[in-house]
N, C-alpha and C positions, 0 to 999 in steps of 0.2 A: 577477836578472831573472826567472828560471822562479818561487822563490817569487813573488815580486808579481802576477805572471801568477797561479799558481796562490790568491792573497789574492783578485783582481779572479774570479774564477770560482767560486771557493767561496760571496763574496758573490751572486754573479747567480743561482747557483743557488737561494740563500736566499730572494732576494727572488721569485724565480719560483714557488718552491713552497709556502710561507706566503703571502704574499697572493693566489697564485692558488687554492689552497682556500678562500680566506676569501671572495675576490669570488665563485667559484662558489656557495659552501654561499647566502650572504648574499644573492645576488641570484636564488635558485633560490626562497630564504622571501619576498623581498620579491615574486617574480611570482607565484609559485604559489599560495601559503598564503595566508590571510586570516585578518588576526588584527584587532584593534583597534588602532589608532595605526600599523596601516600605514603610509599615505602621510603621514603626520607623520616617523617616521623619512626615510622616502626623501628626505622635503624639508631636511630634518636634513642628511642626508649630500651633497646635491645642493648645499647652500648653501657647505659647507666647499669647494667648488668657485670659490668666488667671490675666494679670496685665494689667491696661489703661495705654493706652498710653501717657500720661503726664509724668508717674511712668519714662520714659524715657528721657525727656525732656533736664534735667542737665547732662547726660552724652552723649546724642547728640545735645549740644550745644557746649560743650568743644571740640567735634570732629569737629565742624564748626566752630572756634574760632582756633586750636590747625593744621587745615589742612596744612600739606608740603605745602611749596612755591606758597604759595597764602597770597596775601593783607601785603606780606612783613618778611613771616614767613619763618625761613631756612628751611634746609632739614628734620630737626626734629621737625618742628611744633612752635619754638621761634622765639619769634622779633617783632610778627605783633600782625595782628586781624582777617587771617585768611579770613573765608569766610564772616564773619560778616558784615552786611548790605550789600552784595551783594547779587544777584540774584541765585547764586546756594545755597546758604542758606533755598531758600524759594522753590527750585525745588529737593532736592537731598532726607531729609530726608522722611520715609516712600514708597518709590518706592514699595516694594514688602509689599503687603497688607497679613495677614494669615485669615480674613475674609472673604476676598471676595473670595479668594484661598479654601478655605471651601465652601462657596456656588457654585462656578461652579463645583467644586471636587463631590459636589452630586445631581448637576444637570445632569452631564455626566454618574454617576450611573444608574441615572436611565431609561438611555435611553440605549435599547438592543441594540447588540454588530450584529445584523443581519446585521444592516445597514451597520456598517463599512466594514463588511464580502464578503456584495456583494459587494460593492465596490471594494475593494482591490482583489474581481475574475476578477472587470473588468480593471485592473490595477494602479488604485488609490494608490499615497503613501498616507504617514501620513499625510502631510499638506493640501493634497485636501480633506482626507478625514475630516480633524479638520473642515477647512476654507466654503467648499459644501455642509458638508452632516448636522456635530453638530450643527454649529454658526446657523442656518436657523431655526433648533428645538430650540433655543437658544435666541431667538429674546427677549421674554418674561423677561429672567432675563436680559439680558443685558441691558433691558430699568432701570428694577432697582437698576442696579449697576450704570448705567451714573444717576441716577437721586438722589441715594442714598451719590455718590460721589460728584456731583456734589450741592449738597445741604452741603456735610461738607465742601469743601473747601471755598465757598461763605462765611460760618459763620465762618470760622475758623480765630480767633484772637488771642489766648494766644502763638502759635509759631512765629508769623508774628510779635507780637510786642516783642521777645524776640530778633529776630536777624534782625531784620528790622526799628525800632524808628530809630534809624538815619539817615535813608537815604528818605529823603520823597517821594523822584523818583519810589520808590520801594515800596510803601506801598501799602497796596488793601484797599478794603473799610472797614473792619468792624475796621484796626488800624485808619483811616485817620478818621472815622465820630466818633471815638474816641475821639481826638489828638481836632479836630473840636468844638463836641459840649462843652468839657470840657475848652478851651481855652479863648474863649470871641472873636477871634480873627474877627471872620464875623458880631458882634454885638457890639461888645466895652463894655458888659457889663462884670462883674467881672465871674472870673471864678466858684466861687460859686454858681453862677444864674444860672437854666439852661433856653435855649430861645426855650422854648415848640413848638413855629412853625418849626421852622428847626429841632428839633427834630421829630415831626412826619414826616417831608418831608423825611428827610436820610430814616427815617424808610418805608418809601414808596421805598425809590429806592431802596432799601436792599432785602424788599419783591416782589415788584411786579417780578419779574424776573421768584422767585422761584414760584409762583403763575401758571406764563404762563408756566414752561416747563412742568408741573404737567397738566396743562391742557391740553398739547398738544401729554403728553404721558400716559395720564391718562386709556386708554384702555390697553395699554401693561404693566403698574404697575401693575396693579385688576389682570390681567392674572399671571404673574409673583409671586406675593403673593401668592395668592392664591394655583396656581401650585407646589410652594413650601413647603407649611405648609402641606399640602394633602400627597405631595410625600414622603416628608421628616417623 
């Protein structure tokens, strides 16, 4: 149990800290900078928005099954299995989020451009100015990106048991208290039974988690909504 707990958190953490640099860096270039084919990108990214992401599943499994010279695959992706129930299977797909890439893109709208201004009189490059001047005005959403993210990946089960059932080493909780309650294995009863106490209990360790981080960031959520339904 503590591995899998510790599988489900190692992942959350992953997913919170790679795609939240990426939607910060990415939607700091799309507000601030002006390059050519801006808003061609943005519309790029905004359109991938128009199908769920499950819609993708069967063709970025094949790519984690079919990967070069992994789990036994030659150079062209035959022979093996690929990344399949391995750990980059459960770390690689979705890095670059187009939501949350949208939400900091017009958080950073709409904060004036003064600030960076005086900055960069008093010599500030880009990064200090991303890192000192935005992140700071910034607190608000990022509580709800860690808290928004961190709530899908806890619950996320339909990709984790796609490339991960085999391997139990590597399972988080919501495949393991799957696999668990439907098995009979911790009661000896048949697996058509289900055994109601362990069922609420998983369902206790499942939730209490998300409970306490909602509590503990629950002032910078309310802000964060709020400031963005308003601005927006």
């Amino acid at each position: 149990m503590l591995q899998w707990i510790a599988n489900t958190l190692v992942r959350a953490a992953w997913y919170i800290l790679i795609p939240g640099v990426l939607a910060v860096l990415i939607g700091y270039v799309l507000a601030k900078l002006r390059f050519k084919g801006r808003e061609a990108v943005f519309l790029y990214l905004l359109s991938s928005l128009v199908l769920p992401s499950i819609v993708f599943n069967i063709a970025t499994f094949v790519m984690m099954v079919r990967w070069p010279l992994a789990g036994g695959n030659d150079l062209f992706g035959q022979g093996g299995t690929g990344f399949l129930n391995e750990w980059p299977a459960l770390l690689l797909p979705g890095l670059v989020n187009a939501y949350f890439i949208f939400l900091f893109r017009q958080s950073f709208v709409t904060i004036p451009a003064d600030f960076e201004e005086a900055a960069r009189v008093d010599g500030a490059g880009t990064l200090r100015c991303l890192f000192t001047i935005y992140l700071p005005m910034l607190k608000p959403v990022l509580t709800v990106f860690v808290i928004f993210q961190f709530v899908a990946m806890w619950n996320d089960f339909v990709w984790p048991l796609l490339v991960s059932r085999g391997n139990e080493a590597i399972w988080v909780l919501s495949v393991a208290f799957q696999f668990l309650t439907g098995s009979g294995n911790l009661t000896g009863l048949p697996s058509t039974v289900t055994f109601s106490p362990f069922t609420l209990a998983a369902a206790m360790v499942a939730t209490l988690p998300l409970v306490l981080l909602y509590l503990v960031l629950q002032r910078y959520f309310i802000e964060g909504v709020a400031g963005f339904a308003l601005k927006g």
